[in-house]
N, C-alpha and C positions, 0 to 999 in steps of 0.2 A: 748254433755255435756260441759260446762260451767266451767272453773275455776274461786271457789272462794276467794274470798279476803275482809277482812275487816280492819276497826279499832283496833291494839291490843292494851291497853294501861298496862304498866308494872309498876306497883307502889311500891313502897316499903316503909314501916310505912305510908301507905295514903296519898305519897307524888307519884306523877309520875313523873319517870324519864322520857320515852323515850312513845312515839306513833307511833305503827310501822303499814305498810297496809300489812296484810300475808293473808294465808291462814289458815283460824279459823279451824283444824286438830291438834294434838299434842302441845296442849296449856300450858300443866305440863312441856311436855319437853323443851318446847321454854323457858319458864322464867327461867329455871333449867340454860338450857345453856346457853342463853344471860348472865346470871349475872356472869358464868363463863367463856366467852369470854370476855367481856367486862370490868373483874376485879372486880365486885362488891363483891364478894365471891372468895374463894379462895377451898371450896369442898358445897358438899351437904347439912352436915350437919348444916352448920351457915346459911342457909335457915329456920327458924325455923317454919314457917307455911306460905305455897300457897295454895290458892283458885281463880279456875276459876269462875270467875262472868259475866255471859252475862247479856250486856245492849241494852239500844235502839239500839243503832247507832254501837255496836261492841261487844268488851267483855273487861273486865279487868282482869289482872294476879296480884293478890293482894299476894304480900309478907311481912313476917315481920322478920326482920334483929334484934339482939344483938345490942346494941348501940356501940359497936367497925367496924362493919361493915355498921351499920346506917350511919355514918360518913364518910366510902368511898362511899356511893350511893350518898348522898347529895353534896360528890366534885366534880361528874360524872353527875349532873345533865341535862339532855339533855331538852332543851326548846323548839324543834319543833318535828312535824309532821314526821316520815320521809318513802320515798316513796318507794314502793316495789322494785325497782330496784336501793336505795343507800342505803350502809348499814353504812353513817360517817356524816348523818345531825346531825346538834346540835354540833359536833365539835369543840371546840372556839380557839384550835390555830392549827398553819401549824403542829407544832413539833409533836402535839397528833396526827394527820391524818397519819401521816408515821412514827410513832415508831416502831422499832424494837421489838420486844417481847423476852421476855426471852429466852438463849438458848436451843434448841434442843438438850438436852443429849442424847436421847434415838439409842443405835447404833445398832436395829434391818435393817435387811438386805435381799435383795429379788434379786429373776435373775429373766432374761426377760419373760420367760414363765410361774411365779407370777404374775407380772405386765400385761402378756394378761388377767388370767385367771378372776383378779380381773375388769379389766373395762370391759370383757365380762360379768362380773357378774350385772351389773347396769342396761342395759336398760329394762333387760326382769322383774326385780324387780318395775319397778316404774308405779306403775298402775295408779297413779292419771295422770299422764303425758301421758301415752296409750289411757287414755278416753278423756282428755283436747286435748293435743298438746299443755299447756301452762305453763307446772310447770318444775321447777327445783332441782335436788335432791340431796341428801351428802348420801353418805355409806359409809359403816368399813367394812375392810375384811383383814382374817387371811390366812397364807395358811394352817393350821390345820382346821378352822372352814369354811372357806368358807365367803358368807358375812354375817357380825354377824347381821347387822344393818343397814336401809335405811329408810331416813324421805325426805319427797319431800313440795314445797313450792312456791309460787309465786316468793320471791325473792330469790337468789340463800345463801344471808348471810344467811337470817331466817331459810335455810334449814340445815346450818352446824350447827348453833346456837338448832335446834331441836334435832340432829342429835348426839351434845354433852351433849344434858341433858339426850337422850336416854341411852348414855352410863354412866353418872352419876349414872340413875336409877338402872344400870345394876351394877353397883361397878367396875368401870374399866376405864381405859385411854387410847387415841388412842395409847401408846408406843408400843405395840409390834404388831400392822397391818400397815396397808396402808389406808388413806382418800378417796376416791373414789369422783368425783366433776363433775355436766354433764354441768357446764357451762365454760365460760374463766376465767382463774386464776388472777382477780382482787386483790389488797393489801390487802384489808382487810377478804378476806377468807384465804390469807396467815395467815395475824395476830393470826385469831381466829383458824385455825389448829393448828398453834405452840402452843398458851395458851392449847389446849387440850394434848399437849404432841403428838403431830403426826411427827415421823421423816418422811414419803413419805406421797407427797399430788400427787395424779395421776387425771389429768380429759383430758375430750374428745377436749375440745378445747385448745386454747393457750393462755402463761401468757402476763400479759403486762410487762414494763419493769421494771417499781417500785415492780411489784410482785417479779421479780426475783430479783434484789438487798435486800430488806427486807428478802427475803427468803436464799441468801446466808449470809447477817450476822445472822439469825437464825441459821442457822446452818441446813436446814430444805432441805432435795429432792424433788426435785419440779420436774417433768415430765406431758407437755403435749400434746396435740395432738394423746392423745394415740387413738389408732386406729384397725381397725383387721388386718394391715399392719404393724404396727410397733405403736415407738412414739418415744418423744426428751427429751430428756434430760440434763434440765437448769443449776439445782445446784448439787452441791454434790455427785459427781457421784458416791463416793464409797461404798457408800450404795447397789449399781444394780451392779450385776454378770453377765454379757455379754459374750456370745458367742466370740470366737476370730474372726473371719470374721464379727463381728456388725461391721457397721461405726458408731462410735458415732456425734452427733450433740450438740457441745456445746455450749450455748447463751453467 
């Protein structure tokens, strides 16, 4: 089986901002969340009507916005194409590519054996990726609930971007779990965890360096490499309750 991928195109008032190549699965959530990591909304309900519309060549996410928030889509206007493995085309200055994102208030808190229970929790979840070997995935997980939520995707943005609309749809914010991520902790899945309200972003591989300075001025724990052996820990360590014999690894 075959991972697929197409044209998504995200409009808002019949105007398209952004053309993304994903996987055509969870297409309410994706517009949900993009417009919420991305800043064009600020919750659910200033989305005032989506409609998926499949076309020739893809599909389109047709939104229509209040004229107060028409006016942040139109400043955010993205003018290209952009590829399933970048999620900052159409970008037009340096400053916007590595902004900070607003702080991370949320001062929920996990020990080490949270943090196995929940990256144990990800791969046996991610069926699209068991049948491909080519998708990427974003989960939530509580240690009351276990993992509430897991959307998988070609690119690894598109799949937290789905990932936050899912929990939109649900009436909830990442503040009181942990972000689950099975790819490397690139900037801008920083970015768009902290816009969700996520104070721990945990995944299987490791951050680059701009991940981790964005994510220590967020204010946001970053851990990864997590593994069935352990994992490391970038930022903010006092969030994770450790064992007194952990060696910790600081970056």
């Amino acid at each position: 089986m075959l991972a697929e991928e197409a044209p998504v195109a995200l409009s808002y008032n019949r105007t398209t901002l952004a053309v993304m190549l994903a996987t055509p699965a969870d297409l309410e959530d994706f517009a949900v969340g993009f417009s919420l990591t991305e800043g064009i909304v600020g919750n659910l309900r200033e989305i005032e009507e989506l409609s998926v519309v499949p076309a020739a060549d893809g599909v389109e996410l047709r939104m229509w916005l209040g004229p107060e928030r028409a006016v942040v889509a139109d400043a955010r206007r993205r003018r290209f194409a952009g590829p399933g493995g970048c999620g900052l085309c159409g970008i037009e200055s340096l400053a916007e590519a590595v902004r900070v994102p607003p702080p991370v208030l949320a001062g929920a808190g996990f020990d080490a054996a949270e943090i196995a229970a929940a990256i144990a929790a990800l791969a046996p979840a991610q069926r699209m990726n068991a049948a491909t070997h080519a998708m990427h995935a974003a989960g939530f997980w509580t240690p009351s609930e276990g993992l509430v939520a897991l959307r998988e995707d070609v690119g690894r943005h598109n799949a937290i971007d789905k990932l936050a609309g899912a929990l939109a749809h649900a009436g909830r914010t990442a503040a009181g779990g942990i972000v689950l991520l099975s790819s490397r902790l690139s900037v801008e899945l920083v970015q768009k965890a902290a816009a969700i309200g996520a104070p721990v972003v945990v995944a299987v591989s490791a951050p680059t360096a701009l991940a981790v300075r964005v994510a220590e001025a967020a204010g946001l724990t970053l851990i990864g490499v997590a593994r069935g052996d352990g994992f490391e820990i970038f930022t903010h360590t006092q969030r994770i309750a450790l064992p007194a014999e952990t060696t910790q690894h600081v970056a």
